[in-house]
Each structure stands twice: as structure tokens, then as C-alpha cells.
C-alpha positions in Angstrom: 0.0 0.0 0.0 1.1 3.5 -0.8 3.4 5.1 1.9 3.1 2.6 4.6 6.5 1.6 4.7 8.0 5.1 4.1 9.8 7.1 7.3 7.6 8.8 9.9 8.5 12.3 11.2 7.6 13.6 14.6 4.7 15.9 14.7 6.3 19.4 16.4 9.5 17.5 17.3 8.0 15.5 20.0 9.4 12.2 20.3 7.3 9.4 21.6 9.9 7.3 23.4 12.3 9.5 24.3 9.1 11.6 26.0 7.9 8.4 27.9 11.1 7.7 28.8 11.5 11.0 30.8 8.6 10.7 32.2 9.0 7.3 33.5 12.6 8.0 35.0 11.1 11.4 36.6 8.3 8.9 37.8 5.3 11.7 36.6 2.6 11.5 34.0 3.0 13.4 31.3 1.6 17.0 30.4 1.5 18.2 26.6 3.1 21.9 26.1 1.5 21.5 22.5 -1.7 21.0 23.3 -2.7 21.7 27.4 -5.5 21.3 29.2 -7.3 24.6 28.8 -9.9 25.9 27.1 -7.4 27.1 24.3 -7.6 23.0 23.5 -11.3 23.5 23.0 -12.3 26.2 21.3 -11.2 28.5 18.5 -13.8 31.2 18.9 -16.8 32.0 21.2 -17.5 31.4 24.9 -17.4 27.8 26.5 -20.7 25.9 27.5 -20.3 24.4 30.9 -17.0 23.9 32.7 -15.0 21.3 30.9 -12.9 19.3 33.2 -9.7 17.4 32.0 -9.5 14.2 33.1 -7.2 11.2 32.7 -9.0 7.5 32.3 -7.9 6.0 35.6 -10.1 9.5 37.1 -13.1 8.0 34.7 -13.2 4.7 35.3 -11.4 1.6 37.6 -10.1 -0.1 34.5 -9.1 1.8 31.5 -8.0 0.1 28.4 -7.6 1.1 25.2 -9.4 -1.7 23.5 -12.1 -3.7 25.5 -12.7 -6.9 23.3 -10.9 -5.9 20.6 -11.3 -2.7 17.7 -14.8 -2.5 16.2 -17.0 0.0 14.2 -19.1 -0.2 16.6 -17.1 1.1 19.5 -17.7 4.7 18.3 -20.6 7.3 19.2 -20.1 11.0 18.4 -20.2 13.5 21.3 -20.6 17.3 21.3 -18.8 18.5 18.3 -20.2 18.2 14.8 -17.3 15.5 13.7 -19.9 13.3 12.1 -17.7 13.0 9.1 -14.4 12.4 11.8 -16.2 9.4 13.7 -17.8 7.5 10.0 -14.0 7.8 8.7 -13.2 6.1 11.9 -15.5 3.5 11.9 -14.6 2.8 8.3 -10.5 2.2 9.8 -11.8 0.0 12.8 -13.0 -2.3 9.9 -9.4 -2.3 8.4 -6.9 -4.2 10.5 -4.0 -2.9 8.2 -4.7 0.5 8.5 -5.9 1.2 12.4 -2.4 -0.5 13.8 -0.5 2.0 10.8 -2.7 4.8 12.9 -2.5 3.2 16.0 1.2 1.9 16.1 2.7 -0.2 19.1 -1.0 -0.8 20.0 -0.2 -3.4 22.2 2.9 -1.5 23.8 0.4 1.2 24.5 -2.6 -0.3 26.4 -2.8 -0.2 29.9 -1.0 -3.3 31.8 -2.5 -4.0 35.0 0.2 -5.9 36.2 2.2 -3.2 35.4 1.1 -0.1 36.7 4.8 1.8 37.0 5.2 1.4 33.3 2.2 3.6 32.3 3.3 7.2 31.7 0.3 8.9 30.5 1.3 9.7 27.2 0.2 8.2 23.5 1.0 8.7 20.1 -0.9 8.3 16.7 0.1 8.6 13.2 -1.9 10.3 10.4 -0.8 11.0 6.9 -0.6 14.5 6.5 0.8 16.7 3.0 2.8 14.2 1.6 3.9 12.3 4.6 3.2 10.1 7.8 3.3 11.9 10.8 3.7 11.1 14.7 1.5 12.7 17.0 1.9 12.9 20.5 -0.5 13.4 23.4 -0.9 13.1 27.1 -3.9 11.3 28.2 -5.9 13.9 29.5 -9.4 13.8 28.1 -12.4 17.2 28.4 -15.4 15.4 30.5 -18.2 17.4 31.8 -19.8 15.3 35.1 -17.5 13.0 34.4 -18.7 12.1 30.7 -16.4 12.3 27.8 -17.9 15.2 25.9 -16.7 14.3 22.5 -16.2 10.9 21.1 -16.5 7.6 23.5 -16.5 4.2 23.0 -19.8 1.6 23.9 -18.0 0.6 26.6 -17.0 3.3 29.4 -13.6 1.3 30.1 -12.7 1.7 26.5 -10.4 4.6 25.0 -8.8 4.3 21.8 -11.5 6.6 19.7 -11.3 9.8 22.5 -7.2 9.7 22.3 -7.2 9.2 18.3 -9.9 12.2 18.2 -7.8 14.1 20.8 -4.9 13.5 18.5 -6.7 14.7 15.3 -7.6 17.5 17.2 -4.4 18.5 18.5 -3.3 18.8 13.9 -6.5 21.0 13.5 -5.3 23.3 16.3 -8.6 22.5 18.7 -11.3 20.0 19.2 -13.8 23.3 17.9 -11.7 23.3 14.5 -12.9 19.6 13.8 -16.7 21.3 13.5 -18.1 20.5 10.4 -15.5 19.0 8.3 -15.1 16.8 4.9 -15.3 12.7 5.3 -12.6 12.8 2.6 -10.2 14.4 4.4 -10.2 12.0 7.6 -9.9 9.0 5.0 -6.9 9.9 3.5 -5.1 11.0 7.0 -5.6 7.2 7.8 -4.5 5.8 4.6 -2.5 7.7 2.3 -4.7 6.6 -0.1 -6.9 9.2 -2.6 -10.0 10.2 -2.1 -12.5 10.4 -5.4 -15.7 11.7 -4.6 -18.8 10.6 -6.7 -22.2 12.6 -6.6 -25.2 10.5 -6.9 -27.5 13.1 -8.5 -25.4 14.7 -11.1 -24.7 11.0 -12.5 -28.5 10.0 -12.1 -26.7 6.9 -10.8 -30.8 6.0 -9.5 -32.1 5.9 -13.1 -29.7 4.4 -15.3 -28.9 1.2 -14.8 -25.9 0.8 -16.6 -23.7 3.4 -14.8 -25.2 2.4 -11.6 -24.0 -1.4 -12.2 -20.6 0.0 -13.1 -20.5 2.5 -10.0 -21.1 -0.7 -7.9 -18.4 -2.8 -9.6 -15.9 0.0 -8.5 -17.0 0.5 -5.4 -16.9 -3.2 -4.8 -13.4 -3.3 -5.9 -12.2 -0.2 -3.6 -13.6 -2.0 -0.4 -12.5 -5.6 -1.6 -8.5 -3.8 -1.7 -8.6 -2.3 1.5 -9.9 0.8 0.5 -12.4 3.4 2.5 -15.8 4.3 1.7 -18.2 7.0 3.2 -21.6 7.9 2.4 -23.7 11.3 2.7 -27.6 13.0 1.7 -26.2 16.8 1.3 -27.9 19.4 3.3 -28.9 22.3 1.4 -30.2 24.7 4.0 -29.0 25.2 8.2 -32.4 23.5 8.6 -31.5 20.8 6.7 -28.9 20.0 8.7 -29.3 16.6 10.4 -32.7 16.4 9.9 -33.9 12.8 9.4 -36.3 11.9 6.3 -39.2 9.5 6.6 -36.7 6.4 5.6 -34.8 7.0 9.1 -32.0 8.3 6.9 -30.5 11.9 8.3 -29.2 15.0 6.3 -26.0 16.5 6.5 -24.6 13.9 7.7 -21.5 11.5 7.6 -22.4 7.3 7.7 -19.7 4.7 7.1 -19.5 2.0 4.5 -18.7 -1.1 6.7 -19.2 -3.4 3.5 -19.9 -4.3 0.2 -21.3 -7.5 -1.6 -23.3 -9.3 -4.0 -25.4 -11.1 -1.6 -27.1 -14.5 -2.9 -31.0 -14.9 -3.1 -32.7 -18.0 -2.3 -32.5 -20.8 0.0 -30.5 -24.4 -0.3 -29.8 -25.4 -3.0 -32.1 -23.2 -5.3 -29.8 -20.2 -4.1 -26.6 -22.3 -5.2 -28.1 -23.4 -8.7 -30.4 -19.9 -9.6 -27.4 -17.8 -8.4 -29.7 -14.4 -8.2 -27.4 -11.9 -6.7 -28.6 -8.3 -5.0 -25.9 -5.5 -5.1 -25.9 -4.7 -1.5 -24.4 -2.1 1.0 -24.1 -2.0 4.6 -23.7 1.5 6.5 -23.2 2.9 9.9 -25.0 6.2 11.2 -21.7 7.4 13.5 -24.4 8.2 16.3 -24.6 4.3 17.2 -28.3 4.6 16.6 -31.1 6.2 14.0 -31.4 3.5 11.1 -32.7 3.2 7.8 -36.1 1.7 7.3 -37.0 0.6 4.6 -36.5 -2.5 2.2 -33.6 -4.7 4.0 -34.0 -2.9 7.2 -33.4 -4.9 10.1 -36.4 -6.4 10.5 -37.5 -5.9 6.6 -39.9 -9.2 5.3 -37.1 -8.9 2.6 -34.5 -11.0 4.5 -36.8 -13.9 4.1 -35.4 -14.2 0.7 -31.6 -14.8 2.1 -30.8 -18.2 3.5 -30.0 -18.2 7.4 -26.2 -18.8 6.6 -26.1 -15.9 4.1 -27.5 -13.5 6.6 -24.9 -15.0 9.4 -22.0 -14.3 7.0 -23.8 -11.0 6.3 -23.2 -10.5 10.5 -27.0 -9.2 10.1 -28.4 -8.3 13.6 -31.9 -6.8 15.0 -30.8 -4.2 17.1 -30.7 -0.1 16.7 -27.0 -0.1 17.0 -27.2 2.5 14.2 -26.3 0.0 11.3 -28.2 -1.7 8.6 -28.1 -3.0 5.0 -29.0 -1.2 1.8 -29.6 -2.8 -2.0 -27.0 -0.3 -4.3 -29.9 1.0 -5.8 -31.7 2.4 -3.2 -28.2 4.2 -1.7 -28.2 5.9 -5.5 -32.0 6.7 -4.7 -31.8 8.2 -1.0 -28.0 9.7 -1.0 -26.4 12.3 -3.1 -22.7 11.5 -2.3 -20.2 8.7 -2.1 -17.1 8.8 -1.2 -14.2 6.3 -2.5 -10.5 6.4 -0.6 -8.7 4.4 -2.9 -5.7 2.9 -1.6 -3.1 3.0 -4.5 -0.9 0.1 -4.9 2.6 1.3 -5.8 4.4 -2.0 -4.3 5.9 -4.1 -7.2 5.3 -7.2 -5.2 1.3 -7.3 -5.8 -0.5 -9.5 -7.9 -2.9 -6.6 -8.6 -2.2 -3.0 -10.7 0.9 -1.2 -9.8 0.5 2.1 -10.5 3.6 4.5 -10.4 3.5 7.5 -8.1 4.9 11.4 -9.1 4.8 12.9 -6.1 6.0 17.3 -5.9 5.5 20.0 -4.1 4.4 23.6 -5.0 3.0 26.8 -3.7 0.7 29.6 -4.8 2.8 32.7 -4.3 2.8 36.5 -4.9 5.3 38.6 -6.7 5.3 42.1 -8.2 7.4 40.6 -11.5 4.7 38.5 -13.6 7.5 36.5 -15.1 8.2 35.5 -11.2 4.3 35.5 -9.8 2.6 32.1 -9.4 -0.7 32.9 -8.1 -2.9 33.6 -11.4 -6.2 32.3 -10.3 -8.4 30.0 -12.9 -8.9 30.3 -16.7 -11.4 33.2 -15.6 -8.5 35.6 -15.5 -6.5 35.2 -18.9 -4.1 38.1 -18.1 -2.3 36.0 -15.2 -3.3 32.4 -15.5 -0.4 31.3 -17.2 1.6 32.7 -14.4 0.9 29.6 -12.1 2.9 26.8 -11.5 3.3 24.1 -14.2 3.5 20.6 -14.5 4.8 18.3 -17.1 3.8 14.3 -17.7 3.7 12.0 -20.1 1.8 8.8 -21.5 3.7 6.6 -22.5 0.9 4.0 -23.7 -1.6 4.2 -26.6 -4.1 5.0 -23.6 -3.7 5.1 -20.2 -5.8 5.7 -17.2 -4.5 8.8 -15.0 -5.1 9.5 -11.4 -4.6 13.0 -10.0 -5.3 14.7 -6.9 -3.8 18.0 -5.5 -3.6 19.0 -1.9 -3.1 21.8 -0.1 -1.7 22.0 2.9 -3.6 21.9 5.9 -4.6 25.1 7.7 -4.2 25.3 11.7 -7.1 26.8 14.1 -6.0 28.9 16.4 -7.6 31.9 19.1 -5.7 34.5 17.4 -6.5 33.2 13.4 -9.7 31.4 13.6 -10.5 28.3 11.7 -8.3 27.6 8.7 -10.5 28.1 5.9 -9.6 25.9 2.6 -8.7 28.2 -0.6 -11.0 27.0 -3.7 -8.7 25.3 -5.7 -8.6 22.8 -8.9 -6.2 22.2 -12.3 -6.7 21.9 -15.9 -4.7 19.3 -18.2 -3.2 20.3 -21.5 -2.0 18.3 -24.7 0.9 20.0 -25.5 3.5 19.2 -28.0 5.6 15.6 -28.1 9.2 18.1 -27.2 7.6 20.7 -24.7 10.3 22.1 -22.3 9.3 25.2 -21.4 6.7 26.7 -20.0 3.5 27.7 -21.5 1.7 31.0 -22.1 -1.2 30.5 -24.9 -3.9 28.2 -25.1 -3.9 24.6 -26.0 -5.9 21.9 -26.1 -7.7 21.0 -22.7 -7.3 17.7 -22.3 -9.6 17.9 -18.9 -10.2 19.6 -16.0 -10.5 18.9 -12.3 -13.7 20.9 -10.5 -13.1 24.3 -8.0 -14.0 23.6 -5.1 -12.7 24.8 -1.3 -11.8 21.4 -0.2 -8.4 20.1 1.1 -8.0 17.9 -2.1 -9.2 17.2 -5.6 -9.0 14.4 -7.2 -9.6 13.7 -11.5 -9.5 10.5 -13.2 -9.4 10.7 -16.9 -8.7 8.2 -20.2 -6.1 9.7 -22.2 -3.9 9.0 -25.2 -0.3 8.9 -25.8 1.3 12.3 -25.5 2.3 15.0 -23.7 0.8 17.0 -21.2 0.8 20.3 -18.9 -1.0 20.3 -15.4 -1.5 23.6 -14.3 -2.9 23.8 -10.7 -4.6 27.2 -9.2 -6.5 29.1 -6.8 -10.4 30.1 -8.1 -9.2 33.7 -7.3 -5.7 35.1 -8.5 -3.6 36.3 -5.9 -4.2 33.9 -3.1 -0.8 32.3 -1.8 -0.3 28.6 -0.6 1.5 25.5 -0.3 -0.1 22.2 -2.4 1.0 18.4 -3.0 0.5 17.4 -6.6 -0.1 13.5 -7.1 -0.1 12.0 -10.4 -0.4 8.1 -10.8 -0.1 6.6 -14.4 0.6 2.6 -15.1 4.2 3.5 -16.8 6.2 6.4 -15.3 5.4 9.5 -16.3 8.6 11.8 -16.0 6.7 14.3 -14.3 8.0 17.4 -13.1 7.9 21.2 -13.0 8.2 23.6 -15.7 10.5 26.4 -14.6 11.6 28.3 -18.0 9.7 30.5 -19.8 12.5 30.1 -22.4 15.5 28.7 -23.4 18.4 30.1 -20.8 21.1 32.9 -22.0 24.2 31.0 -21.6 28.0 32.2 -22.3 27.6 29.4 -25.9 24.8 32.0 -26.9 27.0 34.7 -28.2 28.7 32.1 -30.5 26.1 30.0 -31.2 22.8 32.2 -31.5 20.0 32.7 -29.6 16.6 31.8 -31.2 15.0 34.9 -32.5 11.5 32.6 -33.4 9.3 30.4 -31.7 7.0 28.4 -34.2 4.4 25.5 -33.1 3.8 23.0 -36.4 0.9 21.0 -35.7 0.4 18.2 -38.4 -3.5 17.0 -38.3 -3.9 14.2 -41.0 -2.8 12.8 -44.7 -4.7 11.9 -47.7 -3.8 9.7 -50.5 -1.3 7.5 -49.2 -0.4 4.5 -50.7 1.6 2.1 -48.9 -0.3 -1.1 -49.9 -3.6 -2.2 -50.7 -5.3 -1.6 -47.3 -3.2 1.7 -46.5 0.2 2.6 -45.2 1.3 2.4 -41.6 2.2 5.7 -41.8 4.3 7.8 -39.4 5.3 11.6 -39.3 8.5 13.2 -38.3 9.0 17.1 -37.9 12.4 18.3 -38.5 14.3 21.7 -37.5 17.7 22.8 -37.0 18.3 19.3 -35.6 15.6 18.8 -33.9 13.2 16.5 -34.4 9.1 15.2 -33.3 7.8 11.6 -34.3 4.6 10.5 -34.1 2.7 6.8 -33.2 2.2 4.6 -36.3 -0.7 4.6 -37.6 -1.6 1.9 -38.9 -3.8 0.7 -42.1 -4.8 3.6 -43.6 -4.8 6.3 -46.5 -5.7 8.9 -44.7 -4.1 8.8 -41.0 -4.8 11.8 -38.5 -1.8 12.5 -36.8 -2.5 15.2 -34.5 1.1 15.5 -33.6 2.8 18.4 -32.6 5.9 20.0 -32.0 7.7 23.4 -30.8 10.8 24.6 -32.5 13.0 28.0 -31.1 14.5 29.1 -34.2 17.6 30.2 -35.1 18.0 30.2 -38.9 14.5 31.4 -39.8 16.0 31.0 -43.3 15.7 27.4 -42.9 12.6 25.7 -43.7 10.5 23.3 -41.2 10.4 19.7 -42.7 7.9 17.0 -42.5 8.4 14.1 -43.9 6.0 11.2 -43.7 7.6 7.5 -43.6 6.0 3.9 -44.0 6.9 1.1 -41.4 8.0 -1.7 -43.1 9.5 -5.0 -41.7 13.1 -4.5 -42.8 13.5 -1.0 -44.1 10.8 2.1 -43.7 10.1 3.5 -47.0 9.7 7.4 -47.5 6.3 8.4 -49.1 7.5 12.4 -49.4 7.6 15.2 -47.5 6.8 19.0 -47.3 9.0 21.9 -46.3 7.4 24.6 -44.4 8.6 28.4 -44.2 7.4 30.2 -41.2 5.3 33.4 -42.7 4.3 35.2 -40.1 1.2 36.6 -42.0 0.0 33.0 -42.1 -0.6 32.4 -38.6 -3.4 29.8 -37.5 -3.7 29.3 -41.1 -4.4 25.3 -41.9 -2.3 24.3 -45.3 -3.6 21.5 -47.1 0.0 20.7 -49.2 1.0 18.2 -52.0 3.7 15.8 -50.7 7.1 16.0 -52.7 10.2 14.3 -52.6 13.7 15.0 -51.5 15.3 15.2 -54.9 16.4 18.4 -55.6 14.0 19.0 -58.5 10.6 18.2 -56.3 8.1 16.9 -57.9 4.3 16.1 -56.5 3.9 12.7 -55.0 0.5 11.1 -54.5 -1.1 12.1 -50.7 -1.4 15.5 -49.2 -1.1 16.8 -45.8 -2.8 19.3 -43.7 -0.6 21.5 -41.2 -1.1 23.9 -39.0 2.0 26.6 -38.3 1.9 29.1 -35.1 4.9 31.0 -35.3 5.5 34.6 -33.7 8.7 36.9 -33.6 8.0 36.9 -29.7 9.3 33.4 -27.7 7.1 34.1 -25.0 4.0 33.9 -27.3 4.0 30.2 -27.1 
């Protein structure tokens, strides 16, 4: 799984060990600097409710522990704070023995040992993956209660601990337990795992009334949870009155439930079942309030189950109780919730027998400068004046098509009294095709591959089909002039050769005085051919662009008369007396045979202009050749045009 093995760095330079060891040799329990027991722990703004008093678990209870009877997504219950979408992403981990001990490390070093009772120091530490990296989080054990309650999240059973210190941990990132208030599902997912999140809304895809996308939807979801992955579930609240009010179904708004499994469950009893083999695409969820079910078809004590032999529903682990989770069929989650949310866990270890993907990983920031050549804070397509001013990426497919994860982050914003809540920026990227020999950084339009959506999330994430080529990422703020860090994440099935573009141009350098420096910058884009003869079903037919050295091939395409291309390459000119050449070649087994070519001068007063032109050959009396080609030129006397 990604990042699980990689090096984990301690969260404000507190070391774990070396903390408990100071406090076991100075025989105290141990205090947190970082995050003390005050009201500054609590809240980021207004005035506190009733007096909150910090207590450690031995002043709760007679026997704290950190698991009683093991981990289970049913230990959790939210308290006070809105953390809905906090407590579903937990019960989603519980589920995931993997990933709660990578959260939860030295879980058995940490609970409490009665036999033992000089060993215990007070002190805990999780792990959450945070911008790019794991990171250690330390804690003392001192939790807010209010008549001796925990007021935030607790466990079923009172003795039981481990979902109050990972919240207090959590909370102790986000700068205060108030900062956790209302936050995104997605987020908490992808702390625990690493993983990407992809988020999926329900009623834009009308997932409820087609059938064929929802069959597909279910396949991938199915595939997600059956490799580890996270899944969370949600009915969007439009209005503050909306907000966690529950519909007729027992379902509630605005609110956060848990995917705690996924399966094709099998109709019928006995043998009938075996031999009709009628499968229902099926879903179970958890409402993080330990209560509050749906009721309708498959509910717990739905006449539906009657259709499921008593074995099924035992490996189903279907109970009657209102312990706040039930079953759904996949269609009816497409009909009652708007959102789903899929962490994918992405495999990047060469040793697994499913897809390895390969992982570009960089960091960037939005910033501010007075020099536009040196600003990187543009803003979105919106504002053409300055939107090529921010940052720029550069990948590659290397296959005739490939599937492309990629997700960019920014980093996490701190609560604090003075600052408030750290609001996300509104951020998202576009995806260019750019020419096959791009080096240097773009500043015109080209063609938009695809584009991520704005939104003022932590992440966003964009899967998209695309072919063989080259292509420019180029991540931004909604607004120009907003400043911040981001992690940029792009996953492709061959490796991509990501990484920034810089330039603008091609450097100065002492060789320019004796060599030249380009004085023209042309594009040549070569659409398609006609009239090529290669055999009797077509050539396979290739194109290569020639300049002052330099050279662009294209894929072979194969069969045809009249291949499209749609290859392109830029050229920085230093002889603009010389032509641009572009010669078309025929793949053979044992030698490639040349079918003609066509040399281009770069007229300025022909810009954008689409040449349909005769193919000749390379003698140096040309004469027409059957086929014809249609080009494209952009050229400009300005290198930064391009």
C-alpha cells in the first residue's frame, strides 16, 4: 500500500519514546506543552458551555483500556462537536486491521498493563498522513469530561479509550477540538490511509435511473472496499435546517455514515440459491451516532430478508438491534443519497499481484510577486491576463491510452484563538495536450485535455482516459492572488517523467553569443494525410518534424490512407531561413520506405492558417507525390508567445 513503509516524522519535534522515557525516569505523568488542558484546546472562537474538566481515564473509570474486546466499528458514538464525518471515517478504519495498527502503532505496547502499573506514563502517540507524509502525534492522556462524561467521542464501553485519544490527536493537527466542527469525510480518510479520495455525486450522475452506470458504479465501489480501501456515504444538506434532519426512511441529512461493507449477496434458500445464483448489489452503513437506522427494504427487520438463507445472513453479520447499522440494495443508496465517497488505496508496491501504479509525487506553492514572469498565483482560466503565471507541470503517457489518477492538496490550515478556523482556498487544475518536445513553460492556449472541478476542499482528485502524449498540469487558486503551499499526485501505469516547468525560455548562456540565440518560436501541428499509398489496405504511416536538428515523431498509424496524426511540436528558431520539414515514412518490416515530404517556411502573415499541401520528394528537382497533408504553423517573432 502506498506510503506505509516510508519514514515517519515527529509531529512538532515530540518524540514518543524518548518523552515516555523522561517521564518514567522522573516517575510523573506526562503534560502536553502543545496542546494543554485549557480551554485554548477546545475552542477557537466564542465562549465555552459548561466547565469542561480534563480528566485522565484512571479518574473515569477503575479499568481503562484502550481496546475492550478488541477494535470494532461499533465502539464509536459522536459527542458534542459536529465531527460526524471524523467518527464514519473512523469507523470505516476499525474495519481495516491494516490501516488502524498504521494509525495506531505499538498498540499493544500502549494499552494499559495491570500488572504493570509503573510502566504507564500517561502519554500516547498516533500517526496520520498529513501533505505528503506520515506523521507522529503525541498526546498526554488527558481527556475534556463534563460530570465526568467524555464530551466528544466515546467508546460503547466506558472502560474503553482508543477513539477519545485518536480524536484528541486529530484535534491537537486541526489546532482544537472546535476546528474539527463541520468538516469533509474525505479528508479523515486519506489521514488514515494515504490513499486518494474520489468523490462521486449521486445526482449529477443520475446513478438511480440508469442502470448501466449504476452497475458500473457498484463494480468500482466493490473493488475499492475488496482492496482495502475506505468508503463513506452522505444526503447533502442544502439549507442550516436541513442539517441533520432525518427523512421519513430513518435516513439523516447533512450527515456523515460509514460504509462497513460491500457485496453481491445471494437470493434464495438451499440449493435453489446455489443453482439460480440471483445476486442483490448490496451495502451496509453505519450512522456514527450508534443509533437512528434506515427503514426501509432490508432494514433490520425488513420481510425482505426472508429471501436470504440463514447462513447468508450469518455471513452478512445481520443483527436486529438499533446499534445504528443496517443493510441497503445499491440502488436504493443511489436513490436516497447524493454523495459517495471512495478512498482508494493506491498500490505502488511491485510485489502485488494486482495494478501497480507509479506515483509522481512534488510539491508547489501559490505565491505572490510584483514581477509576472516570477508571480505564481494567477487564479483559474477566468483571468487570462495571469493564468499562465501559475505553476506548471509536465507528464507523459507513455501508452496508446492510459488511465491517469490526479489529486492536488493543499496544505492543511491550523485553528487557532488568534486566526480562527483555517479556511480551505477553492482550488482545482486543468490538463493540457501540449507538443511531443515541450520544455518550457506555456503562455497561450492549448488543447484541454480535462479539468478537475473548484471547489474549497483540502483535495481534488480527477480520473481521466487519455492517449499517448504529452501533457501540462497547471494547478490554481479560483481567485488570483491567493498564496499557498499544495501536493500534486499524479499516478499513471508507466512512469510519467513528471515534473515542474520552470523556464519560460530557453536560458542565455556564455555558448549564446557564439552560437545564437533563437529569435522565433514556431508551433507545427500536423493533423492528417490523404492519398497515401503504402499497400492495398493503407500505409502504416508515421510523421517526423524536422528543425535545425531537432526532431518530433509520431505513433504509427496503422492501415490507412488517410491517418490523423494530430502530432505536434515546438521549435526555437535560429536560422529562420531554414525551412521546417515534415516528412511522412511507411513502417516496413526491414527498411521504412519514404512516401514524401513537405518543407514549411514560417510566414508570419499565415498564422493559425491550416495548409492542405501536396507531398514531394527530397530530390532536388521536387516533384508532387501522391497524398497531401494538412498542417497547422503558429509561429511569432516573440518566444514568450507560445
Amino acid at each position: 500500500m502506498i506510503s506505509t513503509f516510508s519514514c515517519v516524522k515527529s509531529y512538532e519535534d515530540q518524540s514518543y519514546s524518548a518523552l515516555k522515557r523522561a517521564c518514567l525516569r522522573r516517575k510523573v505523568l506526562f503534560e502536553d506543552p502543545h496542546f494543554p488542558a485549557t480551554d485554548d484546546s477546545l475552542y477557537y472562537k466564542g465562549t465555552p458551555g459548561p466547565t469542561v474538566r480534563w480528566k485522565r481515564p484512571k479518574d473515569i473509570c477503575d479499568d481503562p483500556r484502550l481496546f475492550v474486546d478488541g477494535i470494532s466499528s461499533h465502539d464509536l458514538h459522536q459527542g458534542q462537536v459536529g465531527n460526524c464525518w471524523f467518527v464514519a471515517a473512523c469507523s470505516s478504519l476499525a474495519s481495516r486491521e491494516a490501516l488502524w495498527q498504521k494509525v495506531i502503532p505499538d498498540w499493544k505496547e500502549q494499552e494499559w498493563d495491570p500488572e504493570n502499573p509503573d510502566a504507564y506514563a500517561g502519554i500516547f502517540h498516533f500517526q496520520f498522513w498529513r501533505f505528503g507524509e506520515w506523521v507522529d502525534v503525541v498526546i498526554d492522556d488527558r481527556l475534556p469530561t463534563v460530570n465526568n462524561q467524555l464530551i466528544y467521542c466515546h467508546s460503547n464501553s466506558r472502560n474503553e479509550f482508543w477513539c477519545a485519544l485518536v480524536e484528541k490527536a486529530y484535534a491537537k493537527l486541526a489546532g482544537c477540538y472546535q476546528a474539527l466542527d463541520g468538516g469533509n469525510t474525505a479528508d479523515a480518510l486519506v489521514d488514515f490511509t494515504g490513499g486518494v479520495s474520489e468523490p462521486i455525486d449521486l445526482t449529477e450522475g443520475d446513478f438511480a435511473n440508469d442502470e448501466a452506470k449504476r452497475n458500473q458504479l457498484f463494480e468500482r465501489v466493490l473493488k475499492v472496499h475488496s482492496r482495502g480501501g475506505l468508503i463513506s456515504a452522505s444526503i447533502k444538506a442544502v439549507t442550516a435546517a436541513d442539517m441533520e434532519a432525518r427523512l421519513a426512511c430513518g435516513l439523516v441529512k447533512g450527515h456523515a455514515y460509514a460504509v462497513t461493507d460491500v457485496r453481491k449477496v445471494r437470493l434464495g434458500r438451499g440449493l435453489l440459491a446455489f443453482f439460480k445464483s440471483e445476486k442483490l448489489d448490496m451495502i451496509r452503513l453505519r450512522n456514527p451516532w450508534g443509533e437512528r437506522e434506515w427503514n426501509g427494504p432490508w432494514s433490520d427487520t425488513s420481510k425482505e430478508w426472508k429471501k436470504v438463507s440463514k447462513s447468508e445472513r450469518e455471513k452478512m453479520g445481520v443483527t436486529v438491534q438499533d446499534d445504528g447499522e443496517f443493510w441497503m440494495t445499491f440502488e436504493d443508496v443511489c436513490q436516497y443519497f447524493t454523495d459517495i465517497i471512495k478512498c482508494r488505496l493506491i498500490n505502488t508496491s511491485y510485489l502485488s499481484i494486482h495494478k501497480t501504479w507509479e506515483e509522481a509525487q512534488l510539491r508547489g506553492a501559490w505565491t505572490r510577486h510584483e514581477n509576472p514572469q516570477q508571480n505564481r498565483s494567477g487564479g483559474c482560466i477566468n483571468n487570462k491576463d495571469t493564468f499562465f503565471q501559475n505553476p506548471q507541470y509536465i507528464f507523459e503517457v507513455k501508452k496508446p491510452e492510459d488511465e491517469v489518477l490526479i489529486c492536488i492538496q493543499q496544505r492543511p490550515k491550523r485553528s487557532t484563538r488568534r486566526e480562527g478556523k483555517g479556511e480551505n482556498l477553492a482550488i482545482g487544475f486543468d490538463i493540457y495536450k501540449v507538443e511531443e518536445n515541450r520544455q518550457y513553460r506555456m503562455h497561450s492556449l492549448q488543447h484541454k485535455a480535462a479539468s478537475s472541478i473548484y471547489i474549497n476542499s483540502r483535495s481534488v482528485f480527477l480520473r481521466t482516459e487519455q492517449p499517448e502524449g504529452r501533457y501540462v498540469i497547471i494547478p490554481t487558486t479560483f481567485e488570483p492572488g491567493h498564496t499557498g503551499e499544495f501536493l500534486l499526485r499524479v499516478f499513471t501505469d508507466v512512469p510519467s517523467n513528471c515534473r515542474e516547468l520552470r523556464l519560460d525560455e530557453p536560458p542565455h548562456t556564455c555558448w549564446s553569443c557564439l552560437c545564437g540565440y533563437p529569435q522565433q518560436v514556431t508551433q507545427v501541428h500536423v493533423l492528417q494525410a490523404a492519398g497515401l499509398k503504402g499497400s492495398a489496405t493503407g500505409a502504416n504511416s508515421y510523421v517526423i518534424i524536422k528543425c535545425e536538428g531537432e526532431k518530433v515523431r509520431s505513433t504509427v498509424q496503422k492501415g490507412t490512407s488517410t491517418p490523423e496524426y494530430n502530432v505536434k511540436g515546438i521549435f526555437y528558431q535560429k536560422k529562420l531561413a531554414q525551412p521546417i520539414t515534415v516528412q511522412i515514412w511507411n513502417r516496413r518490416l526491414l527498411k521504412d520506405e519514404f512516401l514524401g515530404q513537405v518543407c514549411l517556411k514560417t510566414n508570419p502573415d499565415d498564422l493559425q492558417a491550416l495548409h492542405t499541401l501536396h507531398l514531394q520528394d527530397r530530390s532536388r528537382q521536387p516533384r508532387d507525390l501522391p497524398g497531401t497533408i494538412a498542417v497547422r504553423i503558429l509561429s511569432s517573432a516573440s518566444l514568450r508567445a507560445v
